[in-house]
C-alpha positions in Angstrom: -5.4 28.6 6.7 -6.6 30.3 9.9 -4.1 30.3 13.0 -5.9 29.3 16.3 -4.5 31.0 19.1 -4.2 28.4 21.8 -6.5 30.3 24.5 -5.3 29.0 28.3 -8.5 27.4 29.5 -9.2 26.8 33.7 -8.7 23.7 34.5 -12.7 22.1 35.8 -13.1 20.8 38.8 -13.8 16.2 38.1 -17.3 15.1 39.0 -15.2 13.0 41.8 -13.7 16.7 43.6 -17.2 17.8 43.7 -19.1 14.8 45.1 -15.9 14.9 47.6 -16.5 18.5 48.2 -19.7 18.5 48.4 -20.1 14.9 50.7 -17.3 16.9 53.2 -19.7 20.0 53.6 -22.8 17.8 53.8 -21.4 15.5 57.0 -20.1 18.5 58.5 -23.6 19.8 58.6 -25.2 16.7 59.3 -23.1 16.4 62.2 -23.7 20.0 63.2 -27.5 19.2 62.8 -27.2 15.9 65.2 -25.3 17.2 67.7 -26.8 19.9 68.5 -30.4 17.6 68.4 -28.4 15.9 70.8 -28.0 18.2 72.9 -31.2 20.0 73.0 -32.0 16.6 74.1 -30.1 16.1 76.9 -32.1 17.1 80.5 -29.9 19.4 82.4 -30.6 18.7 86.4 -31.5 21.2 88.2 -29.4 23.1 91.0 -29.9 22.7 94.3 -32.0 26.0 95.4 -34.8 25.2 97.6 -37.5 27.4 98.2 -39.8 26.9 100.9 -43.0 29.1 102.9 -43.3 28.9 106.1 -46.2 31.6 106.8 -48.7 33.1 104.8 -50.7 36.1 106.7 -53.7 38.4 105.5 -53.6 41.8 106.7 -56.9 43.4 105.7 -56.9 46.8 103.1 -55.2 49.0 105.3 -52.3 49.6 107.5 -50.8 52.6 108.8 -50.2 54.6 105.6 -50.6 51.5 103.4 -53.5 51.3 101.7 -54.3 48.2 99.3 -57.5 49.8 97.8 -61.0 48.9 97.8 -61.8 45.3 97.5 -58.2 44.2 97.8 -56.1 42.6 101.0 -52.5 42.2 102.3 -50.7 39.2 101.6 -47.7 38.4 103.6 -45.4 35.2 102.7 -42.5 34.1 104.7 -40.0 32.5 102.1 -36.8 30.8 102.6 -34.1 29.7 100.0 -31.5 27.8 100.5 -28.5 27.8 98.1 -27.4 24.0 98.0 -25.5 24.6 94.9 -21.6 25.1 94.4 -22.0 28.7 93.0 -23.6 31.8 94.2 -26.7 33.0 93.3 -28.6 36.2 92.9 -31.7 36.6 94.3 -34.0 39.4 93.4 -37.6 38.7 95.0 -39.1 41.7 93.2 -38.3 40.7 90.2 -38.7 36.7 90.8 -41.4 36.6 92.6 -45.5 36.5 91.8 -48.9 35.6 92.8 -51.0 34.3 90.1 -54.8 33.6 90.0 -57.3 31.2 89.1 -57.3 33.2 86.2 -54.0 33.9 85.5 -53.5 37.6 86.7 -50.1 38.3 88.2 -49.9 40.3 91.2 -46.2 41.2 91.9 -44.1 42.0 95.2 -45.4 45.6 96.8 -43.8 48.2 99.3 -45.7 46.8 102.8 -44.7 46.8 106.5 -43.3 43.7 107.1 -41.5 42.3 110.4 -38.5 40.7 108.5 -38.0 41.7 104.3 -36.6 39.6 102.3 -33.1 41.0 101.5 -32.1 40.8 97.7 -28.3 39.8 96.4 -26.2 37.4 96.5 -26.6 34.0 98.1 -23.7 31.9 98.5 -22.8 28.2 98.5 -24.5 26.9 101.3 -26.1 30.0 102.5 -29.9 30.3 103.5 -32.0 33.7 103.3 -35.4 33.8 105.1 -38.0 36.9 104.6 -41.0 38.4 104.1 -43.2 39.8 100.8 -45.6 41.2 100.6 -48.3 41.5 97.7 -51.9 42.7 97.2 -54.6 40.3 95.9 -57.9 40.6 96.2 -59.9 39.7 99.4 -61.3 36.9 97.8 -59.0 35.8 94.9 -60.1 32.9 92.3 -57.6 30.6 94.1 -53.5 31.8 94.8 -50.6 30.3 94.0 -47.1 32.0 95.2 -44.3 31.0 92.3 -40.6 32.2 93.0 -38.3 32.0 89.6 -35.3 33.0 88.2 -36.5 33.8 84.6 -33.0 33.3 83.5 -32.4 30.5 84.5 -35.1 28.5 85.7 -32.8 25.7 86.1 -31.5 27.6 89.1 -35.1 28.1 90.9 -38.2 27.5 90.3 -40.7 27.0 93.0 -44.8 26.9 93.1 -47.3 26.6 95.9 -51.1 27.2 96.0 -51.4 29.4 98.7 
């Protein structure tokens, strides 16, 4: 007769442990899933920064030493923005600001002699800042439009007028 050595086995999880296991990770997941659908879901209002133009001037190809090259023009806008909001802001025109064409090509904010430039930095609650940009488009562009946005969060500003 052959002695069988009694070999200690693991103890297997039941088929109930697993489903439990298994149902506890699944709802945790499925709740991860929905909430987060739930979210994305959600509209998130906008802050109050408004943006406004109050002038939009021309000045030709050249001015003093400023020289917008053959075929091109001068384009001046006076913007405001007005922080409405309950936190500061920071406002960086070169970077925020654009024209755009008919046909989509960007023309961003250029060195120009203006009257009044737009300053860049922080605006506080309540605060307004009024300025000028300036940009050069060509004399006779495929339509304008200026846009003004803070590519970080457009939720702060964004603003867009056909010039």
């Amino acid at each position: 007769m052959v002695a069988h050595k009694k070999v200690a086995s693991r103890a297997q999880p039941s088929l109930l442990a697993t489903s439990i296991l298994f149902g506890i990770i699944g709802l945790a997941i499925g709740m991860t899933v929905a909430l987060t659908v739930f979210a994305a879901r959600q509209k998130v209002a906008p802050l109050p920064v408004n943006v406004s133009i109050s002038n939009i001037k021309h000045s030709g190809a050249t001015k003093g030493y400023f020289n917008a090259g053959p075929g091109n023009e001068y384009v001046t806008v006076t913007v405001k923005v007005h922080n409405g909001s309950n936190q500061a802001i920071d406002l960086a025109p070169a970077v925020q600001s654009r024209l755009v064409d008919g046909s989509g090509k960007i023309y961003g904010v250029v060195i120009y002699m203006v009257t009044k430039p737009f300053i860049a930095g922080e605006l506080k609650p309540g605060e307004t800042r009024e300025g000028q940009l300036a940009f050069i488009a060509p004399l006779k562009p495929n339509g304008l439009t200026f846009i003004m946005k803070d590519s970080l969060s457009p939720t702060m500003m964004s603003f867009k007028q056909v010039l």
